[in-house]
C-alpha positions as CSV (number, residue, x, y, z in Angstrom):
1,X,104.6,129.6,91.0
2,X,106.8,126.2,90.4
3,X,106.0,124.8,87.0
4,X,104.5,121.7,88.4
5,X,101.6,124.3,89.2
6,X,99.3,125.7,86.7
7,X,96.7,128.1,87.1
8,X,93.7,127.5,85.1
9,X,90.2,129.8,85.2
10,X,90.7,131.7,88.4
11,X,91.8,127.8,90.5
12,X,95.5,126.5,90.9
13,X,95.4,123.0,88.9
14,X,98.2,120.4,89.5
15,X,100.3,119.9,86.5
16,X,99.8,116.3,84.7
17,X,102.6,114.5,86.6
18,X,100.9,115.4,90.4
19,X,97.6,114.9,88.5
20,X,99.1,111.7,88.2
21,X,98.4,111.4,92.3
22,X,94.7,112.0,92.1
23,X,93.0,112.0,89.1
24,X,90.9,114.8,87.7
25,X,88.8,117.1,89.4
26,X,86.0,115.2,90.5
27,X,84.8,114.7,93.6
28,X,84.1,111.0,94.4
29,X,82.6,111.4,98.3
30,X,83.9,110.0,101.1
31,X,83.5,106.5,101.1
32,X,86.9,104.9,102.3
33,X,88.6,106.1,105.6
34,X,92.6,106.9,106.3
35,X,95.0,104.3,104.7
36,X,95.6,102.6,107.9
37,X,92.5,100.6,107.3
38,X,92.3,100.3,103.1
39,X,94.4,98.6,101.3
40,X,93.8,95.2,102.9
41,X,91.2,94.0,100.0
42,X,93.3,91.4,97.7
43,X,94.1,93.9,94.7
44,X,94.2,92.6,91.2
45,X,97.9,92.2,89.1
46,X,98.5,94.4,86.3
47,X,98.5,92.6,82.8
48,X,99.4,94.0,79.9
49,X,99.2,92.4,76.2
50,X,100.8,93.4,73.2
51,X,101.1,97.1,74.2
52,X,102.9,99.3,71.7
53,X,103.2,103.0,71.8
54,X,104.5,105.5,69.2
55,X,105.2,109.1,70.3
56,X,106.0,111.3,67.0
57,X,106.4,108.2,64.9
58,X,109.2,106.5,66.8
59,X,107.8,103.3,68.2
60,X,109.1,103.3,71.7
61,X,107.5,100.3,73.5
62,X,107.0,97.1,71.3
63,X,104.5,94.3,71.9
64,X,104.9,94.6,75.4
65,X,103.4,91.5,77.3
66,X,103.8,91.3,81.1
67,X,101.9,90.8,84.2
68,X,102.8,92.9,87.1
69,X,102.4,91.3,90.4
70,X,100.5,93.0,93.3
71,X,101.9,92.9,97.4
72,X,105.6,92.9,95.9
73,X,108.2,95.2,94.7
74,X,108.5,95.0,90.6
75,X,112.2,96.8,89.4
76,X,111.8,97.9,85.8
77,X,115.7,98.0,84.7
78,X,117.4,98.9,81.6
79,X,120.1,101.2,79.6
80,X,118.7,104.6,79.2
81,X,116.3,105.5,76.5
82,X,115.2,102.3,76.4
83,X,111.5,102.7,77.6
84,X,111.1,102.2,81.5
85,X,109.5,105.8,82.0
86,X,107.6,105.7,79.3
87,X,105.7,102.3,80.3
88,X,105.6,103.6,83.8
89,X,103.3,106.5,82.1
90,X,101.2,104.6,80.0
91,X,100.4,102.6,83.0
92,X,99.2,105.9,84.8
93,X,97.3,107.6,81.5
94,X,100.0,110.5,81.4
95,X,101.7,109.7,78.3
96,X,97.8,110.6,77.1
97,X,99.1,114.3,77.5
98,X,101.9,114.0,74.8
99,X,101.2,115.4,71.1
100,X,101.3,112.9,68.2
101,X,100.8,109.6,70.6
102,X,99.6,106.3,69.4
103,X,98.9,104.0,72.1
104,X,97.7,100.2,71.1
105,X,97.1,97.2,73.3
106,X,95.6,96.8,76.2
107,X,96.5,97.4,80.5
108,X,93.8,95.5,82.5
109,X,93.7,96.1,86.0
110,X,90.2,94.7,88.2
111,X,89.4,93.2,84.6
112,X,88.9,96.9,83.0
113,X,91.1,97.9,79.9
114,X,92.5,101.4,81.2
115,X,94.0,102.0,77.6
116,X,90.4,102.3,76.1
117,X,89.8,105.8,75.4
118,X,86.3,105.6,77.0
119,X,87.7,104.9,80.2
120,X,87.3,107.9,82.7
121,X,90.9,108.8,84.1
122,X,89.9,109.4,87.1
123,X,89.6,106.4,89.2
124,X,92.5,104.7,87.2
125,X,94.7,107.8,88.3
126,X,93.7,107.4,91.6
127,X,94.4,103.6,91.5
128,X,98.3,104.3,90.4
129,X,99.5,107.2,92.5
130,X,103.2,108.1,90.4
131,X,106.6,109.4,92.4
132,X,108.8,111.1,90.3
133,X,112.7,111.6,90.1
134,X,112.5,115.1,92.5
135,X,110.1,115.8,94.7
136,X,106.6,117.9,93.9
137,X,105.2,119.4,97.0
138,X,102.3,121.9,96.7
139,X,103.5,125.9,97.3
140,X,101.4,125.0,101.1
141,X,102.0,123.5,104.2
142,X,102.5,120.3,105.2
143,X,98.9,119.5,106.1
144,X,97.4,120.9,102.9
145,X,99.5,119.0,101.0
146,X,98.4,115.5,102.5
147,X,94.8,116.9,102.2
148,X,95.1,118.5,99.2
149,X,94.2,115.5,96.8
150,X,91.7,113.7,99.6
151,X,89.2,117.4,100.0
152,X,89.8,117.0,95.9
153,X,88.1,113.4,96.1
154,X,85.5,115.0,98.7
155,X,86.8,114.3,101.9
156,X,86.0,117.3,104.0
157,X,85.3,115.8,107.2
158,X,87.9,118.1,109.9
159,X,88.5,115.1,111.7
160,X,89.2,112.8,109.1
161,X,91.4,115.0,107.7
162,X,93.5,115.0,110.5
163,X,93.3,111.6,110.6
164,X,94.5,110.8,107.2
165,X,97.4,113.2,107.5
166,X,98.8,111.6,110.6
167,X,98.5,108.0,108.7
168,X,99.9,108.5,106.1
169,X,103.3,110.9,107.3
170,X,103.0,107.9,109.8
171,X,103.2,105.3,106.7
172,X,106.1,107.4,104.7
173,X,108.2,107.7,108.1
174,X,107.5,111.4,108.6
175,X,105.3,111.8,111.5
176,X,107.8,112.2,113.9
177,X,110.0,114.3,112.3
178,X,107.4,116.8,111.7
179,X,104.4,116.4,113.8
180,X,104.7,120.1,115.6
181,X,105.0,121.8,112.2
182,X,102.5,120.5,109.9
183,X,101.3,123.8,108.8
184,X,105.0,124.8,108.1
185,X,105.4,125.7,104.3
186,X,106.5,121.6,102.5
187,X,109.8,123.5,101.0
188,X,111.3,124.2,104.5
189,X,111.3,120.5,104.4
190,X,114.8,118.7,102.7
191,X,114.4,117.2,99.5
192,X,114.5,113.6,101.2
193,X,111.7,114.7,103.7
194,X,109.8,116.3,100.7
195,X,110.1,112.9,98.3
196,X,108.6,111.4,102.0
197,X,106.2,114.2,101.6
198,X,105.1,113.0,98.3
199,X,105.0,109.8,98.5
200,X,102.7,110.3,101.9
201,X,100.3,112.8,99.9
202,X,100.0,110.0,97.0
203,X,99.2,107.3,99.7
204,X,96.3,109.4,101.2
205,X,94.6,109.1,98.5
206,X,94.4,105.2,98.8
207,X,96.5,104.1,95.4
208,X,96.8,100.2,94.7
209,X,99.8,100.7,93.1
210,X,102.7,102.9,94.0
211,X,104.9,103.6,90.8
212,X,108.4,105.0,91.4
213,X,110.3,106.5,88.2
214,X,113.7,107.0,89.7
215,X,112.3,108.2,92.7
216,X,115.2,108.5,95.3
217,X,117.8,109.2,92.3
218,X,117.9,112.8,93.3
219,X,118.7,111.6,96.9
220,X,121.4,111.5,99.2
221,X,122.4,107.9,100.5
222,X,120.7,107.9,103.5
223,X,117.7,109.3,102.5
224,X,117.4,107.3,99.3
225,X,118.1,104.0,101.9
226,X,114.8,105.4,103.6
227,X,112.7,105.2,100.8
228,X,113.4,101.8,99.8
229,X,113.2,100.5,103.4
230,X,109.4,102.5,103.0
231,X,109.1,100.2,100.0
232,X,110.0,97.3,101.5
233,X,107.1,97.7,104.7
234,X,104.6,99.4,102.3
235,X,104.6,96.3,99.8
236,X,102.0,94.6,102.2
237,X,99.7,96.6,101.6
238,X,100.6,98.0,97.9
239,X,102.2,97.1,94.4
240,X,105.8,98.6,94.0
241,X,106.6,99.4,90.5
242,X,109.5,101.1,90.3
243,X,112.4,102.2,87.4
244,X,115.9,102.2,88.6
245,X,119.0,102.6,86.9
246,X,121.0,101.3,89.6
247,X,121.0,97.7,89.8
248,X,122.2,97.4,93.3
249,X,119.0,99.1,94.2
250,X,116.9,96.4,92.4
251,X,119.5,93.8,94.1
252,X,118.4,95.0,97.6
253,X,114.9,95.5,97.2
254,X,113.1,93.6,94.2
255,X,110.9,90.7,94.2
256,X,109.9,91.1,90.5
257,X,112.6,92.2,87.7
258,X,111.5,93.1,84.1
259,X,114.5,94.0,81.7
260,X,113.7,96.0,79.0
261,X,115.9,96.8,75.9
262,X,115.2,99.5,73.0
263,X,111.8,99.2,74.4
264,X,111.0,95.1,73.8
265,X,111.0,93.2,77.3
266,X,114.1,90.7,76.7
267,X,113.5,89.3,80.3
268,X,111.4,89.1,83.4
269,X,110.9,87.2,86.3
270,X,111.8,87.1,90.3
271,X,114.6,88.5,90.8
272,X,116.5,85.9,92.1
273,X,116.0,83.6,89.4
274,X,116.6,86.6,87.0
275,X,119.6,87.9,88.6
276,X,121.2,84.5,89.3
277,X,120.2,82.7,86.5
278,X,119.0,85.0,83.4
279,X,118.0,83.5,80.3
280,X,118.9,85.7,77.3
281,X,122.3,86.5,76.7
282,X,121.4,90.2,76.4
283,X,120.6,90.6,80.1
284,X,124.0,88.8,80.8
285,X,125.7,91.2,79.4
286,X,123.5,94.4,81.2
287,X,124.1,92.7,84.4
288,X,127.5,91.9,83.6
289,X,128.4,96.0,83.0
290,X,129.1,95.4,79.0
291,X,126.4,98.1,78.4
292,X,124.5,100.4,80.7
């Protein structure tokens, strides 16, 4: 069993980073259809105000104030270790599953506070569906691992089902490719047509936000090209947040830049203005190669 799979009073339970897809495990009925037809309500922006988190009494993210744009692609960039994948969790709730965490501030999305600690996971989880670095699938096939997170949420409708898994592999650029195999096991897939995979399973579920940390960095060329082209059409109806280390990613792609540096937000902005004409010397120099 692949340690992203836990097994936990006789029922296999997703680890916290695919929980990270759909919440807990409650059921929430079926009240939306396939995500060919959600999605087109005007979603609120992330804000987030004077955020600071401290995991084993280093303070990695400090007074963090930024509002994250909805319907555009936002590139969180930086030098390593400075705190993009740790914001990206706190965003999503799983930095909650960390020992000795402090988390204070607030991230309001729809006007609710998700950092309060009387907030139920579940819906915010299921508002910020999270793709990480390598690809997750289930140990099932192709189908169950599109339905796996909706029959979660309560969707057990057959036909539905169906439905929602051909929407979605049609959203991520997948249909095609493996329409006459869907009950196939999701490993005989390659790893850039299992990161399609997860990124399909994460949509079914009807996110607002898609957050990306590193997400094609395990890729070949072509297949990291993919994603970000998925990106690119999926913005219309979804928030992009992704971390990159490779600028020429956020180049081609971004609408929204944020720099970060030992985990203080030097800069943000549109990207054009940000990479044409930044402000602070210190993301002159990161753009300029001095540090990385």
């Amino acid at each position: 069993m692949p340690p992203e799979i836990l097994i936990g009073n006789g029922m296999i339970v997703a680890s916290p980073a695919l929980r990270g897809f759909w919440g807990t495990w409650s059921s929430i009925g079926e009240k939306t259809s396939s995500v060919a037809v959600v999605n087109s309500a005007v979603h609120s922006e992330i804000k987030i105000h004077n955020l600071n988190v401290s995991i084993d009494n280093n303070h990695i993210l400090k007074n963090i104030n930024l509002e994250i744009p909805c319907n555009k692609i936002t590139c969180i960039i930086g030098p390593s270790g400075c705190g993009k994948s740790t914001l990206l969790r706190t965003i999503n709730r799983l930095i909650d599953n960390g020992e000795n965490v402090s988390i204070d501030g607030k991230i309001v999305i729809d006007g609710e506070n998700i950092c309060d600690r009387k907030v139920e996971v579940t819906h915010i989880r299921k508002k910020m569906g999270l793709l990480s670095q390598r690809p997750t699938p289930l140990p099932m096939s192709i189908y169950d691992n599109i339905t796996f997170g909706c029959r979660i949420h309560g969707v057990r409708n057959k036909k539905r089902l169906r439905q929602i898994v051909e929407d979605n592999l049609r959203a991520a650029g997948l249909w095609e490719e493996v329409k006459d195999r869907l009950q196939s096991p999701a490993s005989s897939l390659s790893i850039g047509q299992q990161q399609r995979l997860c990124l399909a399973r994460g949509l079914a579920i009807e996110p607002q936000f898609i957050l990306g940390d590193e997400s094609t960095s395990a890729l070949d060329p072509v297949s990291s090209r993919h994603i970000e082209d998925l990106f690119v059409k999926l913005k219309e109806k979804y928030g992009i947040v992704l971390v990159t280390h490779t600028l020429r990613q956020a180049l081609r792609i971004a609408d929204h830049v944020i720099f970060i540096y030992l985990g203080e937000v030097i800069e943000s902005g549109s990207a054009g203005e940000l990479f044409h004409n930044p402000k602070h010397e210190l993301t002159k120099q990161y753009l300029s190669g001095t540090f990385s």
